[in-house]
C-alpha distance (Angstrom), angle and dihedral (degrees) to the residues before:
residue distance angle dihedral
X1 . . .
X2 4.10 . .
X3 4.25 84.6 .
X4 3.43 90.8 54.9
X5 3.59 98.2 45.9
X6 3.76 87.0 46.5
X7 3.59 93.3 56.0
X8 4.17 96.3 42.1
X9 3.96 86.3 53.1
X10 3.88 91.8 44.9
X11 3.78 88.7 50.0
X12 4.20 88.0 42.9
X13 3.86 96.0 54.6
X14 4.41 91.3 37.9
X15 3.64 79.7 55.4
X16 4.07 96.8 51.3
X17 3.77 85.4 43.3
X18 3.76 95.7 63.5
X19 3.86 91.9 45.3
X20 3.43 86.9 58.4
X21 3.42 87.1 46.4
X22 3.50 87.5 49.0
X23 3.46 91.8 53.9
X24 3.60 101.1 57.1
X25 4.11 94.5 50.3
X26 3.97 85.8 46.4
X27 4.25 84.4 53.3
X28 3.84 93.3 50.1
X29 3.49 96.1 41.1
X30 3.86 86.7 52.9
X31 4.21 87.0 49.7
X32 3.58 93.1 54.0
X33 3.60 98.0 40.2
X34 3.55 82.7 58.5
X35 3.66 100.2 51.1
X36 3.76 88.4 52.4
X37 3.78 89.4 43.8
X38 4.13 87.4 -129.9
X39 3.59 92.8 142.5
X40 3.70 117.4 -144.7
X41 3.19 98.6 126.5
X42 4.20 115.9 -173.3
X43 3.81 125.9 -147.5
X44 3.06 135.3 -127.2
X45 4.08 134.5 -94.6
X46 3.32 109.5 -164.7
X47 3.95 126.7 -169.5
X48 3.55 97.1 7.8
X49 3.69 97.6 104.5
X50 3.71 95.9 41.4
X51 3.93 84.8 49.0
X52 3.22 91.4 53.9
X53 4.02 96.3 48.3
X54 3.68 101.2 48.5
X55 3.91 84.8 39.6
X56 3.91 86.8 57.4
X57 3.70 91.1 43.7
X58 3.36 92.4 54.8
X59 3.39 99.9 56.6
X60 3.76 97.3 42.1
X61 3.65 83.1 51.2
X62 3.69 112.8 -108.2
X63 3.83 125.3 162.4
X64 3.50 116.4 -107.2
X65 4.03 108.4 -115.1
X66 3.78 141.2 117.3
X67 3.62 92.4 -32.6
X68 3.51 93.0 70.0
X69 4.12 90.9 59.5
X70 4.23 82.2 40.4
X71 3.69 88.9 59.7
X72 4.10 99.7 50.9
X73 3.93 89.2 41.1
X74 3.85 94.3 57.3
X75 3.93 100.2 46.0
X76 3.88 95.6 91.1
X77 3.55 88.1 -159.5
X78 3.69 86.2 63.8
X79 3.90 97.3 42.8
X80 3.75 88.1 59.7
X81 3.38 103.8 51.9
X82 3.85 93.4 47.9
X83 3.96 88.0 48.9
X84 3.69 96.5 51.1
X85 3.88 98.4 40.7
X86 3.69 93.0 89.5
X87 3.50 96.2 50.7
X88 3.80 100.6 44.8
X89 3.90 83.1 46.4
X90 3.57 89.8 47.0
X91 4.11 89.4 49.5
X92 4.24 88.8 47.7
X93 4.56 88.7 50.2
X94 3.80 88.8 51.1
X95 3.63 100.5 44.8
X96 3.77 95.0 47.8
X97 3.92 86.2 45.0
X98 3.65 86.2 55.3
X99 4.08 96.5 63.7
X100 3.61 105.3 97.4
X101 3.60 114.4 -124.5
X102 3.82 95.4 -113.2
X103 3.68 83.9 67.4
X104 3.43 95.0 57.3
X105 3.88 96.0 50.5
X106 3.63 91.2 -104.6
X107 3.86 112.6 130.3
X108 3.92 122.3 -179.5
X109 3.02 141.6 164.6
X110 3.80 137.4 -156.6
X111 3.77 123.9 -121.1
X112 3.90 128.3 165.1
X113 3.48 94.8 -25.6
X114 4.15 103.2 -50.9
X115 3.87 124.9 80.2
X116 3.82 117.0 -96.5
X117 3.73 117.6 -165.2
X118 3.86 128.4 -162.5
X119 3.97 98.4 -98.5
X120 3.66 87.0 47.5
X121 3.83 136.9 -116.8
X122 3.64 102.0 -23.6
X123 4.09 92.1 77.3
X124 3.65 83.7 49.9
X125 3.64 95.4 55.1
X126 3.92 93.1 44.7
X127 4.03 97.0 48.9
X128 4.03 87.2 42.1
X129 4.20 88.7 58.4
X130 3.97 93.8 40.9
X131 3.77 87.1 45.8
X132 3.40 91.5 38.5
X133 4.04 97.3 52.4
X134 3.63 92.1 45.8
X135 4.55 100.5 57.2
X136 4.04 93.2 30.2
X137 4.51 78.2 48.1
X138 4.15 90.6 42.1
X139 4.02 97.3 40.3
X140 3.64 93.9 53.9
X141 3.65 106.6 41.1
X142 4.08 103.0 75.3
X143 4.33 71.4 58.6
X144 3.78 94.9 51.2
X145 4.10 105.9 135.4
X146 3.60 99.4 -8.4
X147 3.92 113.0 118.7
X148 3.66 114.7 -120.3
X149 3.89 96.1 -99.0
X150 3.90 88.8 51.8
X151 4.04 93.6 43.2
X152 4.23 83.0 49.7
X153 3.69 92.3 50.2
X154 3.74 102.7 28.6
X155 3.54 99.5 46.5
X156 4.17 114.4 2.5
X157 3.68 128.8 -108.8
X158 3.83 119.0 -47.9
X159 3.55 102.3 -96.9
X160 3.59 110.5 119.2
X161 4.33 128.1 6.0
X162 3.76 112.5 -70.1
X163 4.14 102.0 176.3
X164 3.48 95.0 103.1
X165 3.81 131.9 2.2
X166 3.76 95.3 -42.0
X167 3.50 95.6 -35.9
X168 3.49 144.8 99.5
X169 4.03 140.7 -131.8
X170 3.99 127.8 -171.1
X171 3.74 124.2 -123.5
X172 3.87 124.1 -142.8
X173 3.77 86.8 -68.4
X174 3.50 94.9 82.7
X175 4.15 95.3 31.4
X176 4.38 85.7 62.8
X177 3.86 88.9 42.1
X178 3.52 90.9 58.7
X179 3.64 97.5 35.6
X180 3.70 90.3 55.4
X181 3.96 82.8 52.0
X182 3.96 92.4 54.4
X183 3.49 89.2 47.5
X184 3.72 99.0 47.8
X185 3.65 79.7 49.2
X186 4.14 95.1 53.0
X187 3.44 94.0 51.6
X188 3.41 113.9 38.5
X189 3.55 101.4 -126.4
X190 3.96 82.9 -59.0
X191 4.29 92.8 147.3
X192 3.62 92.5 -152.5
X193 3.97 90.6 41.3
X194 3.72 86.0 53.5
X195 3.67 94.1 48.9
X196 3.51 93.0 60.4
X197 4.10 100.0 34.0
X198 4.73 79.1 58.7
X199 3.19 98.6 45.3
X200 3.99 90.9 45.7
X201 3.27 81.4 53.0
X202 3.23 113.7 57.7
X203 3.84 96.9 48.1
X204 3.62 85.9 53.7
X205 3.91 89.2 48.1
X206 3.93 85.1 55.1
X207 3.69 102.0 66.0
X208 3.70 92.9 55.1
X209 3.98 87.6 64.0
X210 3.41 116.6 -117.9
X211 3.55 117.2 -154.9
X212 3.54 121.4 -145.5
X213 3.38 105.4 22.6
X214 3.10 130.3 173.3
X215 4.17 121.1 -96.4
X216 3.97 99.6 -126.9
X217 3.59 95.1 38.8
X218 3.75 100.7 42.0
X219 4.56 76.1 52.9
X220 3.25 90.8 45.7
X221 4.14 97.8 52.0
X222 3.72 94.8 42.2
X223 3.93 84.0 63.8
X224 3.74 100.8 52.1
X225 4.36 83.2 48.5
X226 3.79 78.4 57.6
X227 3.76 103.8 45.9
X228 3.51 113.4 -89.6
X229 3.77 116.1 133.4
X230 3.31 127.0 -113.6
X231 3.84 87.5 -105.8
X232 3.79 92.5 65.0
X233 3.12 105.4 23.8
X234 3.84 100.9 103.1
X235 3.68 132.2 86.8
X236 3.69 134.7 -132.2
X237 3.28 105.5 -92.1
X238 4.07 144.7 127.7
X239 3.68 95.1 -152.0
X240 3.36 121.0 147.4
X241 3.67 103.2 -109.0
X242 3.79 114.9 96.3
X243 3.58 83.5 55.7
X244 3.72 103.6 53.3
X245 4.33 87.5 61.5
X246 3.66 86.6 42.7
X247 4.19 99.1 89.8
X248 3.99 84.9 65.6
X249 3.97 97.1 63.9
X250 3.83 89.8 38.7
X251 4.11 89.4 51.1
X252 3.53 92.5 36.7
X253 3.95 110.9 38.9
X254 3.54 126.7 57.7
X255 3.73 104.4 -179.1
X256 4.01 105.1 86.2
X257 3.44 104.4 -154.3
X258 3.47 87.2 51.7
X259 3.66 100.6 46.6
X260 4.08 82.2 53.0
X261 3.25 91.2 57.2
X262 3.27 111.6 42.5
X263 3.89 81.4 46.8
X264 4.05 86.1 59.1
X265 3.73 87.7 58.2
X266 3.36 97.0 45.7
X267 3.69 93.6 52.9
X268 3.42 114.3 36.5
X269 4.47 91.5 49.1
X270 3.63 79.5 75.3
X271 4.14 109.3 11.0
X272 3.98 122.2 46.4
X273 3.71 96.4 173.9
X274 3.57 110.2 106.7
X275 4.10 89.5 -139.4
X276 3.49 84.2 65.1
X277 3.78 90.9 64.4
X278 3.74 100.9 42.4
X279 3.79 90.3 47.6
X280 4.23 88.4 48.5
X281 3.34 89.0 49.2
X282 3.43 103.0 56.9
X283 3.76 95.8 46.7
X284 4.09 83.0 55.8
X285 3.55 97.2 51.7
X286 3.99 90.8 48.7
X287 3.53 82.9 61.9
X288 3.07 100.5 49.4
X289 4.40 98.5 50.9
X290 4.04 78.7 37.1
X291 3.51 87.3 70.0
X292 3.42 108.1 28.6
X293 4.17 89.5 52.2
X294 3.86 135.4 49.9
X295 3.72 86.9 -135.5
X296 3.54 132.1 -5.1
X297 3.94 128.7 -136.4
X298 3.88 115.3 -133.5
X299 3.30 98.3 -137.9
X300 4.29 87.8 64.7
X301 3.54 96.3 48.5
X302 3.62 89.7 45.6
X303 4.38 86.7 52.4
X304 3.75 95.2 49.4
X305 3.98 96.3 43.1
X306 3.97 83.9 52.1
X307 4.12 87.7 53.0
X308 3.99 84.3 34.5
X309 3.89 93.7 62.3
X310 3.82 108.0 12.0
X311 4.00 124.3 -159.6
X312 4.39 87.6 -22.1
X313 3.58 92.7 64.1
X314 3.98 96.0 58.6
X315 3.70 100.8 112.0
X316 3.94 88.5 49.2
X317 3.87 98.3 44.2
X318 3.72 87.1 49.0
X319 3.27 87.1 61.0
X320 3.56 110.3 43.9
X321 4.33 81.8 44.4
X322 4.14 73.1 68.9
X323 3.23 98.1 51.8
X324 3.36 94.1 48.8
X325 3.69 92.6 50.2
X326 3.52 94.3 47.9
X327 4.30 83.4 54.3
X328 3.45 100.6 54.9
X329 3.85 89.4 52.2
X330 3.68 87.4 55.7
X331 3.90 101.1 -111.9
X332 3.31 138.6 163.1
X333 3.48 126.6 -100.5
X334 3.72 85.8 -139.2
X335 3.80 89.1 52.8
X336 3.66 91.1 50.9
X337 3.42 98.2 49.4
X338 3.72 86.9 54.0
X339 3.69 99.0 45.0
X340 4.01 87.3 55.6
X341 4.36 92.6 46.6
X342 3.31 99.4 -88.4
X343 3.40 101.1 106.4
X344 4.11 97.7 121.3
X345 3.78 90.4 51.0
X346 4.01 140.6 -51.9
X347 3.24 114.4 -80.9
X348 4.26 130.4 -140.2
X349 3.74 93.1 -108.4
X350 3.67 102.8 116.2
X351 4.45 93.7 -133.9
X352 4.13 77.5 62.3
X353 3.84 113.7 40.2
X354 4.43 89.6 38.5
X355 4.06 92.2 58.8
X356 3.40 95.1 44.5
X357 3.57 101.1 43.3
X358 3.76 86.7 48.9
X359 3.86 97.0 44.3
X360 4.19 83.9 59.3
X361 3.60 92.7 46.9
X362 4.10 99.8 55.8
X363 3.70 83.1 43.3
X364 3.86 97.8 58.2
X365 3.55 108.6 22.3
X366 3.49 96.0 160.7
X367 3.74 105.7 21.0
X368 3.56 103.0 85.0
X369 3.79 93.3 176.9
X370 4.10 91.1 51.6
X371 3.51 87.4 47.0
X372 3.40 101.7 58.7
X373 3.99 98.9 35.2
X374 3.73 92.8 51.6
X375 4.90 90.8 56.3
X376 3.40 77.4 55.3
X377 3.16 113.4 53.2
X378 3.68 81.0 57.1
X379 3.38 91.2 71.3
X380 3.50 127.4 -161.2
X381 4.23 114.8 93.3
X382 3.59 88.5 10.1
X383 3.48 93.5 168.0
X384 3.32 98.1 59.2
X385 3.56 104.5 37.5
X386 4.25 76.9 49.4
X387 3.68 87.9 57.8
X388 4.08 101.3 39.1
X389 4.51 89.2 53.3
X390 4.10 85.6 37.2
X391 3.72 90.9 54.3
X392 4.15 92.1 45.3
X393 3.53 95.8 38.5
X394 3.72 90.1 38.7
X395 4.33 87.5 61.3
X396 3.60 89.2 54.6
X397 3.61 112.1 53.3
X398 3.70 96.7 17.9
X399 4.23 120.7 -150.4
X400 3.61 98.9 -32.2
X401 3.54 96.6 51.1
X402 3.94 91.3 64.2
X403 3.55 117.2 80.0
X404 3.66 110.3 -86.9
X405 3.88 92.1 -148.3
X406 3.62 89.4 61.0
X407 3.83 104.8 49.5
X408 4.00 81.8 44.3
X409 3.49 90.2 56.3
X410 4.01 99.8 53.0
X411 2.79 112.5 109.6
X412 3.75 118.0 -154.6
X413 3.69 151.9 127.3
X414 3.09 153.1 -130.4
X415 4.07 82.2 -9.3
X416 4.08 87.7 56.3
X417 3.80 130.2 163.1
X418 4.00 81.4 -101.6
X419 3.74 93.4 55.4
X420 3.75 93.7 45.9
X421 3.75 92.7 53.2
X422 3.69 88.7 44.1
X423 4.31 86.9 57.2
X424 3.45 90.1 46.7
X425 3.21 100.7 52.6
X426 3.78 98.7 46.9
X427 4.12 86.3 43.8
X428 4.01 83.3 63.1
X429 3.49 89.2 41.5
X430 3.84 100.4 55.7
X431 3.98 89.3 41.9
X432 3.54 91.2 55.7
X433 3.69 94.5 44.7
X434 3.88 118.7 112.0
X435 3.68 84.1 -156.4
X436 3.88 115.9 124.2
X437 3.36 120.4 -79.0
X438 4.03 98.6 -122.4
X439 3.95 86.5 42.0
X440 3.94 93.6 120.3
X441 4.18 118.1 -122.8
X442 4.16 119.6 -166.6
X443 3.45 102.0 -145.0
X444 4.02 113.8 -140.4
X445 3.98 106.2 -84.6
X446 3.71 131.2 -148.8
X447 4.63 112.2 -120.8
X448 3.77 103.9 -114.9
X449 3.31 95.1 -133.4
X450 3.98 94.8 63.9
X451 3.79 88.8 47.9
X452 3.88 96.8 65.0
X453 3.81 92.0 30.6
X454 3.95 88.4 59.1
X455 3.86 92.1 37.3
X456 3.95 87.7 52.8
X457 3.83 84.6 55.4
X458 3.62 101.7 48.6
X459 4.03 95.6 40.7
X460 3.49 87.9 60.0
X461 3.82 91.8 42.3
X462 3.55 88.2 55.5
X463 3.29 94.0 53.2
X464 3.90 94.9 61.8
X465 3.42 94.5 49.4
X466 4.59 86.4 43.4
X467 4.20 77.2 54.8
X468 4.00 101.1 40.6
X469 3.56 87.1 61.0
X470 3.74 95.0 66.3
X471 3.50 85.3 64.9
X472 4.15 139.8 79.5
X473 2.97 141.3 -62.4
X474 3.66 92.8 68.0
């Protein structure tokens, strides 16, 4: 049985070796067809022959090591594909950034300063969070668990994207923020309709290979592939999570009892501690006075989040009755995060990232850009500290209150600024509508294709930045 394993593996990697080999005769043929100008030009198979190899060596056994990187890196095939990704990538972001927004439906207009739409504010408020989530989510993530002194001397301070070239990408912070907006839009409100439109969802979301995800949700998806219902499907945990695609039902939904429970659900298919909860539902109701006031007083939110979670909440509201504290003496949020142990970074425990993120909203209200500089320059979860403030912050002023240089610089697709605007705007839209309740709405969907073309991208831009941090300056 070992012979004949030898010998299939043996025949496996001989195989991947002449594809490769394959490869290169198809790349010179191309070059000299070329030259001649002949035409015929061939293209490209990428992986296959690496595939192949390291599928060989595995069954012949061979330990995994720097072979396995050899083998992709020598398949020209391969090389190309991985070199031109960022620039046909780069050619797909600028060409949907190019539609004008009157072709996409969307139709603002601008008035003293903040964007105004036909139905009135509330589209303002809901684009503004989206928006919001997705720069505060893509200017902290090239910062994600580096202390502040590393993140300074790593990577510079946070005033512009630094992911890649200039440019930024979102993590799976934004992707759950707008899939709890598509399914908020499916179903109408209808809790139970939503419950099963998120947890569709995120299996769906899983086979396009997310990277980065988070540990309790990436748990709690693998069991609703394997049967469990949405009801038991989440995991113990007091992540951060639930409350990072909370700011969207606090923009978006007036009705409180519904926003709390459609909250629950959102929570609890992927989060069972009850911190989890508390902490979500304090980043939603910021959202919602952020919206509903010019500026809001600390001492208010910190009344209604005491009626908001009762006697369970304790441990939170004594925190946030810090925070508030620490406001009204004019603090940083950096300072606070260091006077309550956090001064190496914020962590993802919910009683950590919530305060913080809330301490930097009261102190920048208005100031989207201050708002989201000084989370992260706490360091820590940057990302999603960035994408908790963005979302608040995001309610409040609405599009034009972000900087335009940074939405301009993301740097995504098929989820683009365009697309986002688009869900927003139909989210309003099907809230507003005094159509039935069980009339049925297709929310605007994302090709497949782009989704594991731009995940290919950012995995292996991830990657360089995992690798940078090996080296200086420390």
């Amino acid at each position: 049985m070992e012979l004949l394993r030898n010998i299939l593996g043996g025949l496996v990697v001989l195989l991947g070796l002449s594809v490769i080999a394959m490869s290169y005769i198809r790349q010179i043929r191309n070059i000299l067809n070329s030259r001649r100008g002949t035409g015929g030009w061939s293209s490209p198979a990428p992986l296959v022959g690496p595939v192949l190899v390291v599928l060989g060596g595995w069954l012949l056994p061979l330990h995994f090591g720097w072979w396995v990187l050899i083998a992709f890196l020598v398949d020209p095939d391969t090389v190309i594909v991985l070199i031109g990704l960022p620039w046909l990538f780069r050619g797909l972001v600028e060409r949907d950034h190019s539609d004008s927004d009157t072709k996409k439906g969307l139709q603002l207009t601008q008035t003293n300063g903040f964007i105004e739409d036909r139905r009135g504010r509330a589209q303002m408020h809901i684009v503004g969070s989206i928006l919001g989530t997705a720069v505060g989510d893509a200017m902290g993530l090239p910062y994600e668990g580096l202390s502040r002194r590393r993140g300074e001397r790593l990577i510079g301070p946070p005033d512009r994207h630094h992911f890649f070239f200039g440019r930024g990408m979102v993590s799976d912070d934004t992707e759950l923020t707008c899939m709890v907006a598509q399914s908020i839009i499916a179903s109408r409100t209808d809790v139970g309709a939503f419950q099963r439109q998120l947890s569709r969802r995120l299996r769906l979301w899983l086979l396009g290979l997310p990277a980065g995800i988070g540990w309790a949700t990436l748990r709690s998806t693998l069991r609703l592939w394997i049967g469990f219902s949405a009801e038991k499907s989440g995991v113990f945990s007091a992540g951060i999570g639930p409350a990072v695609r909370a700011p969207v039902i606090g923009a978006a939904i007036d009705d409180i009892e519904l926003s709390r429970r459609l909250l629950l659900v959102s929570t609890r298919m992927t989060h069972t501690d009850p911190k989890a909860q508390y902490g979500a539902s304090a980043v939603a109701l910021a959202s919602r006075m952020a919206r509903r006031n010019e500026t809001v007083a600390g001492a208010d939110f910190l009344h209604h989040l005491q009626a908001e979670l009762g006697t369970d909440g304790d441990e939170l509201v004594s925190l946030i009755r810090a925070a508030v504290h620490s406001v009204d003496n004019g603090q940083s949020t950096a300072a606070f995060a260091a006077g309550i142990g956090l001064a190496h970074g914020v962590s993802g425990y919910v009683y950590h990232t919530v305060p913080v993120s809330i301490h930097a909203w009261l102190s920048h209200q208005r100031d989207f850009r201050s708002a989201i500089t000084n989370v992260i320059d706490c360091g820590g979860d940057t990302d999603s500290t960035g994408a908790i403030v963005g979302g608040i912050v995001g309610a409040s002023v609405g599009r034009a209150g972000i900087p335009a240089e940074w939405i301009e610089r993301l740097f995504e697709w098929p989820r683009s600024i365009n697309w986002m605007e688009r869900l927003a705007v139909q989210m309003e839209s099907t809230l507003q509508s005094n159509a039935p309740s069980d009339a049925p709405v297709r929310p605007i969907e994302l090709p497949v294709y782009g989704v594991l073309l731009r995940n290919l991208l950012f995995l292996v831009v991830v990657l360089y930045h995992s690798l940078r941090r090996w080296l200086p300056p420390y």
